[in-house]
C-alpha positions in Angstrom: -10.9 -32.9 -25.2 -7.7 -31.9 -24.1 -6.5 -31.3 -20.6 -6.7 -27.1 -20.7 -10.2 -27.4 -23.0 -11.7 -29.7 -19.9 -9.8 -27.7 -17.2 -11.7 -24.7 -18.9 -14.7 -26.2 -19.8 -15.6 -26.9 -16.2 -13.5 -24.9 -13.4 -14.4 -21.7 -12.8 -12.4 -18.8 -14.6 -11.5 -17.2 -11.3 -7.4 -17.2 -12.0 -5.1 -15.8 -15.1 -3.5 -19.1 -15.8 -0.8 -19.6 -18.0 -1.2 -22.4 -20.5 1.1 -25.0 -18.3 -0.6 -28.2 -17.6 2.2 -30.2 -15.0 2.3 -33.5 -14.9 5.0 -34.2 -12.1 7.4 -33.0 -10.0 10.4 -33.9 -7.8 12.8 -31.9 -6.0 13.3 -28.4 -7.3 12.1 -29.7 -11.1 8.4 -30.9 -12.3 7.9 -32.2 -15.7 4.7 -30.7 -17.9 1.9 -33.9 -19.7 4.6 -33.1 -22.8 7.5 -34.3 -20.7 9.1 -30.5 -21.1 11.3 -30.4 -17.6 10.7 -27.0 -15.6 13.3 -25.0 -12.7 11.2 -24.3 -9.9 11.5 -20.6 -8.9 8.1 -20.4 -7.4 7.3 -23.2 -5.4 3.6 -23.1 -5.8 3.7 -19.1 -4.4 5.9 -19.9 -1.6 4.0 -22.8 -0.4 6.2 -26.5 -1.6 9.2 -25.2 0.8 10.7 -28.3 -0.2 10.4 -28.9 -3.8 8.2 -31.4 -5.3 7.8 -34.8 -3.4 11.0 -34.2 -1.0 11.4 -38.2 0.0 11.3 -37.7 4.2 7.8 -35.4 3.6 6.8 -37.9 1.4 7.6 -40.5 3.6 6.0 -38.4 6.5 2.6 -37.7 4.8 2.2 -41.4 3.3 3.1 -42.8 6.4 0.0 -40.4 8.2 -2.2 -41.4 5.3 -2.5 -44.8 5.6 -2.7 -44.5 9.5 -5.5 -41.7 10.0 -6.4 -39.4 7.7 -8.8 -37.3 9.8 -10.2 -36.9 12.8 -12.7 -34.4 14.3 -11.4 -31.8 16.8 -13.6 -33.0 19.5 -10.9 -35.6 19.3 -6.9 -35.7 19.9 -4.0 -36.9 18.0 -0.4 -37.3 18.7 0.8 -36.2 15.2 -1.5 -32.5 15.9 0.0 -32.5 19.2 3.5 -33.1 18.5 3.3 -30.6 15.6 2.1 -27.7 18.1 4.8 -28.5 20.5 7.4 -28.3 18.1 6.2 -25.1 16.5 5.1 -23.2 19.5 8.9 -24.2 20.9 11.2 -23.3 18.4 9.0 -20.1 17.5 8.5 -19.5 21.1 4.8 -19.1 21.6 2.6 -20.5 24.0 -0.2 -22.1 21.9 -1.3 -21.8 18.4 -5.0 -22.3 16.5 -4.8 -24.7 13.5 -7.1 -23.7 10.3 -5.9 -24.7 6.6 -5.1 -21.5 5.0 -3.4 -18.0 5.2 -7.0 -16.1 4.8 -8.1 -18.6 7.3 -4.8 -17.8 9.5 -5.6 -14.2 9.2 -9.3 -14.4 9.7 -8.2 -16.1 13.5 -5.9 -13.0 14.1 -8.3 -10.8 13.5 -10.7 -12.3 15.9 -8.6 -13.4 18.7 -7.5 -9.9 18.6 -10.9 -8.5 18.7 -12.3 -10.8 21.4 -9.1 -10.2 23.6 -10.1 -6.1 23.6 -13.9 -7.2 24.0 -12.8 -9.4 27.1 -10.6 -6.5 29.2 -12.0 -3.9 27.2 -15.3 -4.1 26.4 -17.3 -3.1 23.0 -16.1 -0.5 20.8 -12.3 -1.2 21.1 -12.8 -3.1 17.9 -10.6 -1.3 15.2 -7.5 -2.9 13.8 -5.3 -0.7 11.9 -3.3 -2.3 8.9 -1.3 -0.8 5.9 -1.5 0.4 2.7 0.2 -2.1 -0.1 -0.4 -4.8 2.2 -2.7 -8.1 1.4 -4.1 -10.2 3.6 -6.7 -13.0 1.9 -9.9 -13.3 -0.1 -12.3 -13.4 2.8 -14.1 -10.8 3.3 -12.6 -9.8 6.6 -9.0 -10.3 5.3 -10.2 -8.3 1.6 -11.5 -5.7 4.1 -8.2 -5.4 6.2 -6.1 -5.3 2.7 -4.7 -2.0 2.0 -4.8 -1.7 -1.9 -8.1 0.1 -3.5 -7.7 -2.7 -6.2 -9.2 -5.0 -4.4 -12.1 -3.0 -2.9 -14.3 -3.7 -5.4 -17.3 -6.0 -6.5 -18.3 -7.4 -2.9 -19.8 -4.5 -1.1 -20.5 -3.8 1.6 -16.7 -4.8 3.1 -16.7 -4.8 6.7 -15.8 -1.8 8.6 -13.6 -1.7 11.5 -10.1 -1.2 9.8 -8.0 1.8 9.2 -4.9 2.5 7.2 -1.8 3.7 7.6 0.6 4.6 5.0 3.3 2.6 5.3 6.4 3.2 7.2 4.9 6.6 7.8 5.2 7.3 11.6 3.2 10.4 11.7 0.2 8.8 9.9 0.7 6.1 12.4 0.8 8.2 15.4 -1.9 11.0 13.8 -4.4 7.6 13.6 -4.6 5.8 16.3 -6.8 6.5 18.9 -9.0 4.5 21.8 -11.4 2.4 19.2 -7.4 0.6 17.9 -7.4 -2.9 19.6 -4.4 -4.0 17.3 -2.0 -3.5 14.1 -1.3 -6.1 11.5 1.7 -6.0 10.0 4.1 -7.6 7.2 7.3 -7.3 7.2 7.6 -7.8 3.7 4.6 -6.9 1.7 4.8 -9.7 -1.1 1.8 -9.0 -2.9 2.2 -5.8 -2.8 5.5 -5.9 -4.5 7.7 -7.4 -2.2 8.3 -4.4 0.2 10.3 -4.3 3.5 9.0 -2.3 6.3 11.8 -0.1 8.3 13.1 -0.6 11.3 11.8 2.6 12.8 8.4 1.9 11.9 8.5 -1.0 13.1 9.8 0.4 16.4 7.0 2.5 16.7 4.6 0.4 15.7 5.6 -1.8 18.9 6.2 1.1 21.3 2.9 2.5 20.6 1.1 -1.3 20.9 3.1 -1.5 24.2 2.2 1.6 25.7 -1.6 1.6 24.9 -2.0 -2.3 25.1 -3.1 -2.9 21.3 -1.7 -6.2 20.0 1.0 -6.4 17.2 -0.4 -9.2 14.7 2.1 -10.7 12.1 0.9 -11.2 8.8 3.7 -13.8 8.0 2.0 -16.5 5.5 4.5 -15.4 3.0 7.9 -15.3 4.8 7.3 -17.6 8.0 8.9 -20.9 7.8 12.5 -20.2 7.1 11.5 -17.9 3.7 13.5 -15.4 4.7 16.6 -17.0 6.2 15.4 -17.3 9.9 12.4 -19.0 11.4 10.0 -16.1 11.4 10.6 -12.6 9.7 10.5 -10.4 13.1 13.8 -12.3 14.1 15.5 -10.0 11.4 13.8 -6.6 13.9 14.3 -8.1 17.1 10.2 -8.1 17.7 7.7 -11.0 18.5 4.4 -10.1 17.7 1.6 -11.0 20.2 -0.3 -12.7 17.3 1.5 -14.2 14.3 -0.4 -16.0 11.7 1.4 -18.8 9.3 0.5 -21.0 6.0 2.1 -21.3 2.6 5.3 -23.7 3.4 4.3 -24.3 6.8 3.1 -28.2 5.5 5.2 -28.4 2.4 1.9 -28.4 0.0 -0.5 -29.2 2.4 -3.4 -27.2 2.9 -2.5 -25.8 6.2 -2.5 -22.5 8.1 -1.8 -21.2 11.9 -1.8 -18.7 14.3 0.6 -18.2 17.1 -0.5 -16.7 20.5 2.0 -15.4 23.3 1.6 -14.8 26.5 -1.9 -12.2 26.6 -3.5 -13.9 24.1 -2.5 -17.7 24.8 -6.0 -18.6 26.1 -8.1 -15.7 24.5 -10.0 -18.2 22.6 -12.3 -20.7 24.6 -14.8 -23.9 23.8 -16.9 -22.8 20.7 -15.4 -19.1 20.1 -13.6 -20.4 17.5 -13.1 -23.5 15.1 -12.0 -25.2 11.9 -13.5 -28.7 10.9 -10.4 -29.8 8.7 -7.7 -27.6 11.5 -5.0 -29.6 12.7 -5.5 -32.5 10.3 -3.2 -35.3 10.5 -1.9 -35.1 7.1 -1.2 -31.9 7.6 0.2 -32.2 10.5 3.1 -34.9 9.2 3.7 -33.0 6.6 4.5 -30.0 9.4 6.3 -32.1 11.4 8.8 -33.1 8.1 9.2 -29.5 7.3 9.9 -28.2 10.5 12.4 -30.9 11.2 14.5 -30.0 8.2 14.2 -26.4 8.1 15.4 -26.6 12.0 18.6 -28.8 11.1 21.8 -27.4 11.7 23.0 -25.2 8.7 19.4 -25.5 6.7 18.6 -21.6 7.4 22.6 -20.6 7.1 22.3 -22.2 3.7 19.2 -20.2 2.5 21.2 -17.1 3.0 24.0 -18.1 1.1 21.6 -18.9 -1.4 20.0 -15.6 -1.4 23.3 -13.8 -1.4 24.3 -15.8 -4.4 20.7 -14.7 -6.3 21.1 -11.2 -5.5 24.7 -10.8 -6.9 23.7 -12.4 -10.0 21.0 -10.6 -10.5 21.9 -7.0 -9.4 25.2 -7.4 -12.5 22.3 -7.3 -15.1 21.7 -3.6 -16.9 18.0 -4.4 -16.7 17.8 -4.8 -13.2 17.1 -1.5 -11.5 16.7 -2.9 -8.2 16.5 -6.3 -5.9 14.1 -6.3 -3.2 13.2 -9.0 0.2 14.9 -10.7 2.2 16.6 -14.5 2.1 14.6 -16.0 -0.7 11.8 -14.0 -1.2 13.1 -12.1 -4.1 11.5 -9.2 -5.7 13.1 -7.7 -9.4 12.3 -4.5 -10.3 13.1 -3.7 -13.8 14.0 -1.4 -16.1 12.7 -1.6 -19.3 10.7 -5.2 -19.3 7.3 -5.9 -17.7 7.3 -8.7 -15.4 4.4 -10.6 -16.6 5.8 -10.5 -20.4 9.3 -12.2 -18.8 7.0 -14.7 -16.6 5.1 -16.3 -19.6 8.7 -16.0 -21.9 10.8 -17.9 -18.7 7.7 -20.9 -18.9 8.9 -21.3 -23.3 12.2 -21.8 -21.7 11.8 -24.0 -18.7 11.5 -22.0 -15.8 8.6 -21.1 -13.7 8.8 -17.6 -11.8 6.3 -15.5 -10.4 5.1 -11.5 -10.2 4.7 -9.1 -7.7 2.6 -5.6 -9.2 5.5 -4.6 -11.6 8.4 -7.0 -10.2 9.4 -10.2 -11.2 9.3 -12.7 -8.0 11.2 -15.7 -7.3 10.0 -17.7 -4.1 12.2 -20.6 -5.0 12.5 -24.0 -2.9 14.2 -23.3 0.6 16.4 -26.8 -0.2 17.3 -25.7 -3.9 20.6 -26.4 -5.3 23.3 -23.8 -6.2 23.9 -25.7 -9.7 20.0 -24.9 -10.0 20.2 -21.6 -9.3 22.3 -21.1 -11.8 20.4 -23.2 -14.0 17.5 -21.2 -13.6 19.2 -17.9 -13.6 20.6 -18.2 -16.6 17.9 -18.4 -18.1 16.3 -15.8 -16.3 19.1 -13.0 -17.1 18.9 -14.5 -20.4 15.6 -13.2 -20.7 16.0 -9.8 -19.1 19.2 -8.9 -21.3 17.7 -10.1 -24.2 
């Protein structure tokens, strides 16, 4: 029985996979169990920020692993606490929740945001208002909060106590919210949804309205936290800080590992047994944090991801089949002209090169440390594709 046949045979059929079985990877290449070599313009959806096996997160995480491999959070650890420091300072929050996803992330927002209205507020201040195209996770809180009718399906009854707004529609924004609102949850860029910016004026209002009625502004940035987009955190780009912003994806390099950032109101909202995560904070996790953080952070590292992302866009906006390129830094979406993106996703894997898709886009969420010789490596073949 071969690898797919036994894959099939016994894992639940729960994702469209494409018939790649990977063997091995390093830096911005991994290899398939046929020895076919692959260019990296996914990064396992965003989430290996620095490649495959990048030697000082390697170092980091085997190092952690044969010191402590897990604790319980009745318990502390130096690794956890260093990693909170470092991300709370250079992000500028004052404490942050530790859980092991972006649904998981999300899932925190949503209650810290809740119990924080419950606390001042009392009941019935419970709504959180999020927009349409946007995702937020598989749970059913964070299905519930998504704003695209595809997913509303199957799992009834969702849960209730979200409204949307169409996006970057002030007057549906203003027209809706109302006393029951305790918070909006944003992303800047919708990936899933097809890699969509929001605008700076809706943005503004989103924050002047949150500021004037005390409702909390929660971040959705699992996708472009991290140094994705060319800074630290997406809102640098609109001059906001949310109140709540939630993290995963590159955040541990590969590591299953998800956060949420609290300022100043919300810093404490969450006391003994409100809230908790058995594997949250794990010291694996946690090196592997550390690692990222500490290269992203170097001098030049986020200067060099927009020079990198300048360099894709050109090259890709030259091509007649290219109709558009949205995102920011190097979260790339492609829309196209003639060619559907998933027929161009499963032709770039014949030819050595993994990308993803976004709805009807082509997306490239491409190691944050990838070379310029592999960029063109990769988008050669890529163009290639579309022109052909």
């Amino acid at each position: 029985m071969d690898t797919i046949e036994k894959f099939n045979s016994y894992v639940m059929q729960s994702y469209g996979r494409y018939p790649l079985v990977m063997e091995n990877g390093y830096g911005r290449q991994c290899t398939d169990e046929k020895n076919m070599k692959y260019i990296d313009f996914g990064s396992g959806i965003g989430t290996n920020s620095l490649g495959f096996c990048d030697s000082d997160w390697a170092d980091a995480v085997c190092s952690q692993v044969r010191k402590l491999q897990h604790n319980s959070n009745y318990y502390y650890t130096a690794v956890q606490a260093d990693f909170a420091e470092k991300l709370c300072r250079e992000t500028g929050y004052q404490s942050v929740f530790f859980c092991n996803s972006g649904a998981e992330a999300n899932e925190c927002a949503i209650k810290a945001a809740r119990k924080y209205s419950f606390d001042k507020y009392g009941k019935n201040r419970h709504n959180i208002i999020t927009l349409t195209n946007s995702f937020h996770g598989r749970t059913m809180a964070t299905l519930s909060a998504t704003g695209q009718d595809v997913f509303h399906n199957y799992f009834f009854p969702f849960l209730d106590g979200f409204i949307n707004v169409q996006t970057n529609d002030c007057n549906d924004l203003r027209e809706k919210i109302d006393d029951s609102v305790c918070a909006i949850m944003i992303e800047y860029i919708q990936g899933e949804g097809g890699v969509n910016t929001l605008s700076q004026e809706f943005v503004d209002e989103i924050y002047r309205i949150c500021a004037e009625k005390d409702i909390l502004v929660i971040a959705d940035e699992i996708q472009t936290g991290i140094g994705r987009t060319g800074k630290l955190l997406a809102g640098e780009y609109y001059g906001k800080k949310a109140d709540i912003t939630s993290l995963a994806k590159g955040i541990a390099g590969g590591i299953p590992m998800g956060a949420c950032l609290f300022g100043e109101k919300v810093k404490n909202v969450f006391t003994a047994g409100t809230h908790g995560s058995t594997f949250g904070g794990n010291p694996i996790a946690c090196a592997g944090g550390n690692a990222v953080l500490d290269k992203i952070m170097s001098d030049g590292f986020l200067d060099d991801v927009n020079r990198k992302a300048e360099h894709f866009r050109k090259r890709l906006e030259k091509s007649p089949e290219v109709v558009s390129v949205s995102g920011i830094g190097l979260m790339i979406g492609i829309e196209l002209k003639n060619k559907k993106a998933s027929d161009v996703a499963a032709k770039a894997i014949e030819k050595g090169l993994l990308v993803l898709t976004a709805k009807s886009k082509v997306r490239l969420l491409p190691p944050l440390n990838i070379e310029m010789s592999e960029i063109d490596s990769g988008l050669d073949i890529l163009i290639d594709i579309l022109e052909g």
